[in-house]
C-alpha positions as CSV (number, residue, x, y, z in Angstrom):
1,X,29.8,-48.6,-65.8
2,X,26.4,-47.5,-65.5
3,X,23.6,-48.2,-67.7
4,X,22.2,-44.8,-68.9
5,X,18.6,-46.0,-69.2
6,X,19.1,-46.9,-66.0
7,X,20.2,-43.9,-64.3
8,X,17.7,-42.0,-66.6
9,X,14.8,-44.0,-65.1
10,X,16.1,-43.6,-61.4
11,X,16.2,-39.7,-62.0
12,X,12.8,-39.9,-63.7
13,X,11.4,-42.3,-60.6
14,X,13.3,-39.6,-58.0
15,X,11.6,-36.8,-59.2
16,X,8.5,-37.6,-59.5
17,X,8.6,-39.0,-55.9
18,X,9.6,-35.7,-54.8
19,X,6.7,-33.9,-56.6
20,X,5.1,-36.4,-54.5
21,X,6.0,-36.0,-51.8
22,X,5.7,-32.1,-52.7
23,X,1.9,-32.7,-53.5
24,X,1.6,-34.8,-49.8
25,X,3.3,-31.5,-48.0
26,X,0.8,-29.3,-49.7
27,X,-2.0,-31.4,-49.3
28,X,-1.1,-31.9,-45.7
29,X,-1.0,-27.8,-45.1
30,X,-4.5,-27.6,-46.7
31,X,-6.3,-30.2,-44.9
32,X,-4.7,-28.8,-41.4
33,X,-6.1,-25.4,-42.9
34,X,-8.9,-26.6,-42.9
35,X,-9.3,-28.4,-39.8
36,X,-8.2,-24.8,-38.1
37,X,-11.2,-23.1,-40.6
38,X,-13.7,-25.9,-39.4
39,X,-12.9,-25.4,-35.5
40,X,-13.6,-21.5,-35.8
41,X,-16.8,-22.3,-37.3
42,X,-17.5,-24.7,-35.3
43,X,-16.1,-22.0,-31.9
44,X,-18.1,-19.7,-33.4
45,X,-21.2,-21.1,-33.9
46,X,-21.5,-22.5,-30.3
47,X,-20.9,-19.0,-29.2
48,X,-23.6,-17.4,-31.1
49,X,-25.9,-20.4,-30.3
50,X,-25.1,-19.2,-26.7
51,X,-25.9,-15.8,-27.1
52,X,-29.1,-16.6,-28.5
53,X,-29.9,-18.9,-25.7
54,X,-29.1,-15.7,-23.5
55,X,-31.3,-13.6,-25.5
56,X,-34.1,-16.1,-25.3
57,X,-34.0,-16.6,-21.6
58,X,-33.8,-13.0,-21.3
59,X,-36.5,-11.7,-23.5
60,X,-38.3,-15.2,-21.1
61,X,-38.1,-13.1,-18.1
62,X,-39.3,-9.4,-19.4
63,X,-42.5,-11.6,-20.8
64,X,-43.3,-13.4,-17.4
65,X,-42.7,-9.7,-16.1
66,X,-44.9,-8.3,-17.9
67,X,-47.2,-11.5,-18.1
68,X,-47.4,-10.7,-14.3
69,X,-48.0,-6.8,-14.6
70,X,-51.1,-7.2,-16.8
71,X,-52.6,-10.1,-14.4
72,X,-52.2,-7.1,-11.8
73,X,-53.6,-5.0,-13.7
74,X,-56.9,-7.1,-14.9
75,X,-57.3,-7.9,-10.7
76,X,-57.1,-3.8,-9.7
77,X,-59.7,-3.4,-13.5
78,X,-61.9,-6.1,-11.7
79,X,-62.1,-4.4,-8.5
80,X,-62.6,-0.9,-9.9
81,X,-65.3,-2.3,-12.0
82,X,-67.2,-4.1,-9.3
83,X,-66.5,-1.0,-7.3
84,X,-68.4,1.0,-9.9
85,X,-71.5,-1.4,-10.6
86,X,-71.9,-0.6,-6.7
87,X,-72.0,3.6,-7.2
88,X,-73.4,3.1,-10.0
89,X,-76.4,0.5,-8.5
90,X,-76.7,2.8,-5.5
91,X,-76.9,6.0,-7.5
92,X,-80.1,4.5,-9.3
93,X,-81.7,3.3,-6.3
94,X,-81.9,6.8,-5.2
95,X,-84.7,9.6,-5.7
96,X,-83.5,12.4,-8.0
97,X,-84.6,14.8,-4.8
């Protein structure tokens, strides 16, 4: 014959092992939960890093373009300017006749 105590004890040590081992399962599901969360952040984040990279080097290139259209410009300026001094120098040189 069984000792009662016994048995009670083993049913007492049983089920708490299996809320234990419900606890683990749970605990398991939420930590791969959030390892999933973490990687989509992290997926995420490298993809908009990206597309600000892009949107750097892009917003790079119209700057050196138009970095490159004014130092046309200031050149053509120059040259029309010099151009004018000239009239201009000759025009006073002249007699008003």
């Amino acid at each position: 014959m069984a000792d009662p105590i016994s048995e009670n004890e083993l049913a007492a040590l049983t089920r708490r092992y299996e809320d234990t081992r419900t606890d683990l399962e749970t605990i398991k599901h939420d930590v791969l939960s959030l390892k999933h969360d973490v990687l989509t952040v992290r997926t995420e984040l490298h993809n908009f890093r990206t597309d600000v990279r892009q949107r750097f080097d892009a917003q790079d290139a119209k700057f050196d373009a138009l970095d490159a259209k004014f130092d046309t410009f200031i050149t053509e300026q120059r040259s029309v300017n010099a151009t004018l001094v000239d009239l201009l120098t000759n025009l006073v040189g002249r007699n008003a006749d």
